[in-house]
C-alpha positions as CSV (number, residue, x, y, z in Angstrom):
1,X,259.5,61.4,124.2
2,X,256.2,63.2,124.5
3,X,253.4,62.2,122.2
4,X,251.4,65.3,120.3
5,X,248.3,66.2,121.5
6,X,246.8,65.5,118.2
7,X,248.0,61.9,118.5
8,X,246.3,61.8,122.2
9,X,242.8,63.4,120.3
10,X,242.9,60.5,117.9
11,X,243.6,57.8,120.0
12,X,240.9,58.7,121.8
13,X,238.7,59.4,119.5
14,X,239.4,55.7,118.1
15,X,239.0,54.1,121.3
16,X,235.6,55.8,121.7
17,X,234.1,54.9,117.8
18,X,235.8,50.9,119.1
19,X,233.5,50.8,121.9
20,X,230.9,52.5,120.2
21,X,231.0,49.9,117.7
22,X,231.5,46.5,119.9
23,X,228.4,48.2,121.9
24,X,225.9,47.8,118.8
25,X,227.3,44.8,117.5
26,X,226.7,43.3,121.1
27,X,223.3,45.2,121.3
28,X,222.3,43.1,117.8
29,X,223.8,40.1,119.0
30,X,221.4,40.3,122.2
31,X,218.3,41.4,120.2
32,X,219.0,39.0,118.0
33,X,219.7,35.9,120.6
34,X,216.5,37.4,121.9
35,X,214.7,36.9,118.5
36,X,215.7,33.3,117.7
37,X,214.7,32.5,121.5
38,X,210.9,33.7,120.7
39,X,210.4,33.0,117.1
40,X,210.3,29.7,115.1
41,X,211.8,31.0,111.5
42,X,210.3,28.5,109.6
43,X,206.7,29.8,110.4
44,X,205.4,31.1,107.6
45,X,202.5,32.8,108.9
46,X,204.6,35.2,111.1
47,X,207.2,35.6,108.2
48,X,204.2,36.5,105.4
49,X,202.8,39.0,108.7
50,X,206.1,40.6,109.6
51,X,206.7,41.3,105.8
52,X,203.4,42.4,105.0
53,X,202.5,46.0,104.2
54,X,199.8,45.8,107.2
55,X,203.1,45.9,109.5
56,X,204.6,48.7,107.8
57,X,201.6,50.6,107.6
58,X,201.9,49.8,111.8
59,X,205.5,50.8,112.4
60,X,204.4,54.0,110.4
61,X,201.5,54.8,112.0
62,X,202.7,54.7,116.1
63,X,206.0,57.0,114.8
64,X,203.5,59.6,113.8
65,X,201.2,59.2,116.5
66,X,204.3,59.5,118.5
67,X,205.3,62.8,116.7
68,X,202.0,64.0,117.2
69,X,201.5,63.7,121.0
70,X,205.5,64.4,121.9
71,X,206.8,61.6,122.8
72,X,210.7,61.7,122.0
73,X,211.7,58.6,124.0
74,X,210.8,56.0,124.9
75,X,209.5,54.0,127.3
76,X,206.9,56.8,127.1
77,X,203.4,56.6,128.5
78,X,200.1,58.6,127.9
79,X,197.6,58.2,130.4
80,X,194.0,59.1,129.1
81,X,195.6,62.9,128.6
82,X,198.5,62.7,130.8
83,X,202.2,61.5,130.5
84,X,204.7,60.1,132.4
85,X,208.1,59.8,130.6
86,X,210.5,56.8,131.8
87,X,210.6,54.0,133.5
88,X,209.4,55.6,136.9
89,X,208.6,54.5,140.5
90,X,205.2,52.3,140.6
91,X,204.1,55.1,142.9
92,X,204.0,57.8,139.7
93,X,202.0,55.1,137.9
94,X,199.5,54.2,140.5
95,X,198.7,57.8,140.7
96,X,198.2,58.5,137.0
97,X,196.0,55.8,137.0
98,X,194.2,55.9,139.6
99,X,193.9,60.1,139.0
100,X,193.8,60.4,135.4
101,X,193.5,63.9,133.4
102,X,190.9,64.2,131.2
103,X,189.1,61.5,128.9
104,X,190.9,58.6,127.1
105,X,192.5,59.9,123.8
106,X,190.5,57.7,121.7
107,X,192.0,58.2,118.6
108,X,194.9,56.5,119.2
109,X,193.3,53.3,118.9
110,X,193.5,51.1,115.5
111,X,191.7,47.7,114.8
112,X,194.9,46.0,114.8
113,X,197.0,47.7,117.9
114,X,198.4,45.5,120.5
115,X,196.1,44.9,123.4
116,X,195.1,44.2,126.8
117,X,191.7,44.9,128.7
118,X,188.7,46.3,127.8
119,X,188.1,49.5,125.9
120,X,185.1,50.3,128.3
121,X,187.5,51.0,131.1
122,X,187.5,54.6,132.6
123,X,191.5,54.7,131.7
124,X,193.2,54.4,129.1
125,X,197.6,53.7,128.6
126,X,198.6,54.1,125.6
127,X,202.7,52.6,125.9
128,X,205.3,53.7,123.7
129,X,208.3,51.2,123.6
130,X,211.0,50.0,122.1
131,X,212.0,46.0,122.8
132,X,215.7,47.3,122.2
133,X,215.6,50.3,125.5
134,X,216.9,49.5,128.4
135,X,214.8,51.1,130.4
136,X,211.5,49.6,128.3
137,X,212.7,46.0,129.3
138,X,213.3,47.4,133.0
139,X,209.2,48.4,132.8
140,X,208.7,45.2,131.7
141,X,210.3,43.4,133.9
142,X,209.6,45.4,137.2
143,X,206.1,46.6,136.5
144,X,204.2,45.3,133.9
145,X,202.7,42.3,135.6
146,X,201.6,43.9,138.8
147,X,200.0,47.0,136.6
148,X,198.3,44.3,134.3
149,X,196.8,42.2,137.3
150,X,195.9,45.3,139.3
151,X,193.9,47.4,136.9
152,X,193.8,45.7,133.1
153,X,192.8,42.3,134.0
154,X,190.0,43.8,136.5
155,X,188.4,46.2,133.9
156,X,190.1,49.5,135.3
157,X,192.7,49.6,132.8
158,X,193.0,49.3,128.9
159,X,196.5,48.9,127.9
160,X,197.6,49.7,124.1
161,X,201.1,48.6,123.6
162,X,202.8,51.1,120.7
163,X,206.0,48.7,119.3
164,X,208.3,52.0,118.5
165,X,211.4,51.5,115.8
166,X,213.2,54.2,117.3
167,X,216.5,52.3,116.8
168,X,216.0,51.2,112.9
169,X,217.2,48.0,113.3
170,X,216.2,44.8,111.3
171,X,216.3,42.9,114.8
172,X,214.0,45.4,116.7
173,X,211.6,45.6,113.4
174,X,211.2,41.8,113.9
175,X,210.7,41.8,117.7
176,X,208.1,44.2,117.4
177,X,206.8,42.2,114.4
178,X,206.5,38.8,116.4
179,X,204.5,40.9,119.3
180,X,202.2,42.4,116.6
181,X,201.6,39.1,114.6
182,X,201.0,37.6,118.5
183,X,198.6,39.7,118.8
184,X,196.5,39.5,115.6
185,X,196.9,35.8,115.1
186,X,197.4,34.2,118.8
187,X,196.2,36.6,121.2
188,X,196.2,34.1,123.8
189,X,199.7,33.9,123.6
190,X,200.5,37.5,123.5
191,X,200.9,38.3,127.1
192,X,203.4,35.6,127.5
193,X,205.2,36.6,124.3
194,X,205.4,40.5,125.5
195,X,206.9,39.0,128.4
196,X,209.3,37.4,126.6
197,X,210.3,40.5,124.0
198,X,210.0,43.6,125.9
199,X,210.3,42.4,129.8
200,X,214.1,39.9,129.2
């Protein structure tokens, strides 16, 4: 006996939305694993930070900027007026950097975005991420610390990290949270604790 192609359709259709589903409950599991890895819940400060209107103003704020300049994935990364989109060879980057177009696009810097470097420096990067892409945590991991000892910590660089909620989940609102809190509260933890979110 033959089963109906309908039958085949659904089955298939089933087995897809199954995977689909065991995918984001994995993804949450490992963003979340992640999360209790980096953050102590029982500290207050962070909690009162990550729930505060401050924070949501943030998360806000870098989703318009990143409407604003077209950035419609992420890792995305403007450099002074240029962009490169992806996580691409450390050749592309070295060249943007070290042949910029055009003049830092100052307006994209807020008292309370995440930092590295000094805003006197001839470049600007302005990061969109998310600590939930794949390819975000691949940046991270392959090229963030050789960019930051090359150019941000010797004054050719200023870094502003963008933590994007792209994914709307509570896990990636707190990671981001815990990075931005870092940052305003315990800045010399914060490259460590980038590490730790965006680069594992």
């Amino acid at each position: 006996m033959q089963l109906h192609p309908v039958y085949i359709a659904l089955g298939i259709i089933f087995t897809i939305a199954f995977i689909l589903v065991a995918a984001e409950i994995l993804s949450d599991n490992v963003a979340q694993s992640k999360l209790n890895s980096v953050i102590n819940k029982e500290d207050t400060k962070y909690q009162s930070c990550i729930n505060s209107s401050q924070f949501n103003q943030y998360l806000k704020r870098v989703l318009e900027q990143a409407s604003k300049y077209g950035i419609s994935g992420t890792p995305s990364f403007l450099i002074n007026q240029g962009k490169i989109v992806g996580n691409q060879n450390m050749v592309v980057f070295e060249n943007a950097i070290q042949n910029p177009e055009g003049e830092p696009i100052r307006e994209l810097y807020e008292y309370d975005d995440i930092v590295f470097g000094d805003p006197n420096a001839p470049v600007w990067v302005v990061e969109f991420s998310s600590p939930l892409c794949p390819h975000c945590q691949r940046f991270h991991k392959e090229k963030f610390k050789e960019i930051y000892d090359k150019y941000i910590s010797t004054g050719k660089v200023f870094w502003i990290l963008k933590g994007a909620s792209i994914f709307g989940r509570v896990q990636e609102r707190e990671l981001i949270g815990l990075v931005y809190c870092t940052s305003l509260y315990d800045r010399e933890n914060l490259l460590n604790v980038v590490d730790r979110v965006f680069g594992s």
